[in-house]
C-alpha positions in Angstrom: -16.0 2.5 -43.2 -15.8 1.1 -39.4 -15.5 -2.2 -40.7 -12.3 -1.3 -43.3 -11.4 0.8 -40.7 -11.4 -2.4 -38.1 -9.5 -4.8 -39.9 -6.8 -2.4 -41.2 -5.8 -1.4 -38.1 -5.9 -5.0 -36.2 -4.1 -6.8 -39.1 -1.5 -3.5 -38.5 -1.7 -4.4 -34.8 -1.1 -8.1 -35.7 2.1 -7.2 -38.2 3.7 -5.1 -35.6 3.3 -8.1 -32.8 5.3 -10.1 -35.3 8.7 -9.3 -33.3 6.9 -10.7 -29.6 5.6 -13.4 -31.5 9.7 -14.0 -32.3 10.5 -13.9 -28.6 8.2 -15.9 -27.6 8.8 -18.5 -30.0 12.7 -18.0 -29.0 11.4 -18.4 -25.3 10.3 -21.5 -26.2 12.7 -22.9 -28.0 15.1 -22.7 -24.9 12.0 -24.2 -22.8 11.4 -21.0 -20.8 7.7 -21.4 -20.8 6.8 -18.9 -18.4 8.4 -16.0 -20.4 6.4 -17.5 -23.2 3.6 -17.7 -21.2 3.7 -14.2 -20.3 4.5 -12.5 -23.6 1.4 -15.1 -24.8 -1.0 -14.1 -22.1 -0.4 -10.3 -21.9 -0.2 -9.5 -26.0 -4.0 -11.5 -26.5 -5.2 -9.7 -23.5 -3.8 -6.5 -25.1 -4.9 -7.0 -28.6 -8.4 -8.1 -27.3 -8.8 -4.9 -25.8 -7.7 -2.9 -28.8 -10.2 -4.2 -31.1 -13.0 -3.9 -28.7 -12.1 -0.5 -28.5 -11.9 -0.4 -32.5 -15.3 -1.9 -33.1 -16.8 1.1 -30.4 -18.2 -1.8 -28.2 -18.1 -0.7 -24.5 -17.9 -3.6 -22.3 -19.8 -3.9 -18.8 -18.6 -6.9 -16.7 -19.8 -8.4 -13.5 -19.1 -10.6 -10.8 -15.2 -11.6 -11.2 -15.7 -12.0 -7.7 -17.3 -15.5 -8.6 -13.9 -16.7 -9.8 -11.9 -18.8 -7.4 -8.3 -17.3 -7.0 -6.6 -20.3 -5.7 -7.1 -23.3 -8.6 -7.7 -23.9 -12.4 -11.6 -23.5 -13.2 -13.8 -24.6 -16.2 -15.2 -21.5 -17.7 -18.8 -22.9 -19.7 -20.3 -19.7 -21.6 -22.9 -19.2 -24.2 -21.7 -18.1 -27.3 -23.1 -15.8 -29.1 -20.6 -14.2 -31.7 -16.6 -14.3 -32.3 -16.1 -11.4 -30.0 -16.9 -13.6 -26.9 -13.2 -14.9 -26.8 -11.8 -11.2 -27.1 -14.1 -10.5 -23.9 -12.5 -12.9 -22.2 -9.4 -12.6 -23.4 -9.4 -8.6 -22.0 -11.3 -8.9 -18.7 -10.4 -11.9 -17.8 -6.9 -11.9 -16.5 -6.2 -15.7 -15.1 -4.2 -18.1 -17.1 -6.6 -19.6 -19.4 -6.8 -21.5 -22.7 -9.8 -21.9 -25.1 -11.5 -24.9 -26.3 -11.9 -23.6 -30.2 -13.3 -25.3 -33.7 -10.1 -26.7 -35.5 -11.2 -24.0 -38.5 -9.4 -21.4 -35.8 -5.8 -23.3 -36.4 -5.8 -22.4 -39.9 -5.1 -18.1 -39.4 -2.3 -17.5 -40.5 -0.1 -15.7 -37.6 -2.7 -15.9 -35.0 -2.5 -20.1 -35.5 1.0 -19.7 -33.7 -0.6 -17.3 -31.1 -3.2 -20.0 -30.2 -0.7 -23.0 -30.3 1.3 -20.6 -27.9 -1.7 -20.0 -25.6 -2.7 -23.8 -25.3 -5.7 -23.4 -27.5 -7.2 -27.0 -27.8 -8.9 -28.0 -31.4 -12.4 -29.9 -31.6 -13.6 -31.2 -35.3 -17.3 -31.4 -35.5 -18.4 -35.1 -35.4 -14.8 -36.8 -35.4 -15.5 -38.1 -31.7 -11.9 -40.0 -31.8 -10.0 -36.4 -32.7 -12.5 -34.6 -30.0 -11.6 -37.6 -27.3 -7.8 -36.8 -27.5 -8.4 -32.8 -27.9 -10.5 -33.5 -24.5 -7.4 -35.1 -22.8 -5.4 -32.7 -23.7 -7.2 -30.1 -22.3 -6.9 -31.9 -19.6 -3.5 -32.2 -19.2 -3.4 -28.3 -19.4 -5.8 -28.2 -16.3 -3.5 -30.4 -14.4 -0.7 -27.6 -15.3 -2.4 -25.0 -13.4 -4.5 -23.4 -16.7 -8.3 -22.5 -16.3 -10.4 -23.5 -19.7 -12.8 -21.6 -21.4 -15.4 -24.0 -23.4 -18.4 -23.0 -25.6 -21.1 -26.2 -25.2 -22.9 -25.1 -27.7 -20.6 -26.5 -30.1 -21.5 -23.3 -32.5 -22.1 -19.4 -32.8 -25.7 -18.8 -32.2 -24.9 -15.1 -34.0 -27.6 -13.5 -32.0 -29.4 -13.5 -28.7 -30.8 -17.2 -28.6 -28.7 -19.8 -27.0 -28.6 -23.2 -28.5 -28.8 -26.9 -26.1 -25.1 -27.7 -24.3 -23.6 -30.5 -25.5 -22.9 -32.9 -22.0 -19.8 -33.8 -22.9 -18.4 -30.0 -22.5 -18.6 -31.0 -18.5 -16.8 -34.5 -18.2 -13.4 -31.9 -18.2 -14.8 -30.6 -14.9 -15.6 -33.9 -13.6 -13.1 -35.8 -14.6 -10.0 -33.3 -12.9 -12.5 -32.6 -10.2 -12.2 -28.3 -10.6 -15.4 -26.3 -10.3 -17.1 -24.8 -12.8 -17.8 -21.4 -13.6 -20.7 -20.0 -15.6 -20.5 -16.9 -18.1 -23.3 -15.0 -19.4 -22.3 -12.7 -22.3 -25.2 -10.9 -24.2 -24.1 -8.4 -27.1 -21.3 -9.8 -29.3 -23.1 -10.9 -31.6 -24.3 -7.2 -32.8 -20.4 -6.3 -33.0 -20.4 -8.1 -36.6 -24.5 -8.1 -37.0 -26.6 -12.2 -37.7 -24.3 -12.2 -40.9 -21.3 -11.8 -39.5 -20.4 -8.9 -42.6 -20.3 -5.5 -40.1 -18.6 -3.6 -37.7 -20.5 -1.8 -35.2 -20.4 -0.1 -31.6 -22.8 -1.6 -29.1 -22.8 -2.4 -25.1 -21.2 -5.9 -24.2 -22.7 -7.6 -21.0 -20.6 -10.3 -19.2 -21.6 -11.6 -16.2 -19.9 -14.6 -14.1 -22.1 -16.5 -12.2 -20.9 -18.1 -8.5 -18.6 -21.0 -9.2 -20.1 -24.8 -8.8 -18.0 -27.6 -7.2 -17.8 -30.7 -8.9 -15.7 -32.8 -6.6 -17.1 -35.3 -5.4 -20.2 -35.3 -7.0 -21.7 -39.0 -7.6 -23.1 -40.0 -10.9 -26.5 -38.8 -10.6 -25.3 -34.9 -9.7 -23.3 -35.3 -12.7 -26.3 -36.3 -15.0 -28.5 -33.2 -13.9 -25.4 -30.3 -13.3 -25.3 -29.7 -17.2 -29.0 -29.1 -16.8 -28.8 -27.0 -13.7 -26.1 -24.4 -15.0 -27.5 -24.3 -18.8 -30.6 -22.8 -16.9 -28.5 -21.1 -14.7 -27.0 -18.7 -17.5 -30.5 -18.8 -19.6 -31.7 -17.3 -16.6 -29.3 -14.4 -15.8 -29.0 -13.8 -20.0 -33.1 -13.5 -20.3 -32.9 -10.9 -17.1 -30.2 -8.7 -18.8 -32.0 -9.0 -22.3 -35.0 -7.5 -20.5 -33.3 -4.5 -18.8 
């Protein structure tokens, strides 16, 4: 019943969004991108919270602290259901735009959401689509925009976290912005290893202290993937045991 109950009520919250979705296509249309930008950013935020609190999930979050006020950051996290981007989306709150498989610009409604909120589009194994995806994501770095990026490259759909791909990082090294790890342990009991459920449970983020990447020669490059992957294996296997 939680699960009919879910989706009812966010395809409802998605309809009735239909006439912001109008103004902020309107907005721009006449180039005013930070109106867009705003309507964007604070209906996501707002959604994401509203089906967090429809799936009964409580959230627990820690250490935004760790997240530099000042400049555009690369946010790496593990990912372990489709609820991590609605955690992100609600607690969140700095500009910020997703690296996603292209299989998320295919929604319907929610594709012109994500085109609106800079979401960048990776295809599994085309490396000359995923080369110009990557420079992209650049060039909405250099416009002041934080990134979120999943290096596993998939949904692990429960508490294991798969290998990060390197190339996730060369974004961080090649616009020289720190990066900052995420720990989240949970999501992927919102919708169960199948992903055919609905159902409450606690959601632990955790933001680890930013690393600076400027700078860094060749050799700190090669061994920082390594260094944060253990980084947020770390802090995930001590929540998982409390």
């Amino acid at each position: 019943m939680r699960k009919q109950l879910f989706f009812f009520c966010s395809w409802v919250l998605i309809v009735l969004g239909l006439p912001l979705l109008g103004l902020a296509a309107l907005a721009s249309l006449f180039n005013l991108h930070r109106v867009r930008d705003a309507i964007t950013d604070g209906y996501l935020a707002f959604l994401a919270r509203i089906m967090l609190w429809l799936s009964g999930s409580r959230v627990e979050i820690q250490g935004l602290q760790n997240i530099p006020a000042s400049e555009p950051v690369l946010f790496v996290s593990n990912h372990q259901g489709h609820f991590d981007s609605a955690v992100l989306l609600a607690y969140i709150r700095q500009p910020k735009a997703f690296v996603a498989s292209s299989a998320a610009s295919k929604f319907p409604i929610f594709s012109i959401w994500f085109r609106f909120a800079y979401t960048v589009y990776l295809e599994r194994d085309n490396v000359r689509q995923n080369y110009t995806a990557l420079e992209k994501a650049k060039e909405v770095i250099e416009e002041g925009r934080s990134v979120v990026i999943y290096p596993e490259g998939i949904i692990s759909s429960g508490p294991q976290t798969g290998e990060f791909k390197r190339g996730a990082f060369r974004l961080a090294f090649s616009t020289g912005i720190p990066i900052v790890p995420v720990v989240i342990d949970g999501t992927w009991k919102v919708m169960g290893e199948k992903n055919d459920t609905i159902q409450p449970t606690t959601i632990i983020v955790k933001i680890l202290p930013a690393v600076p990447t400027k700078g860094l020669g060749r050799q700190e490059q090669q061994e920082l993937p390594a260094k944060i992957y253990a980084s947020i294996i770390e802090a995930l296997e001590k929540i998982q045991r409390n």
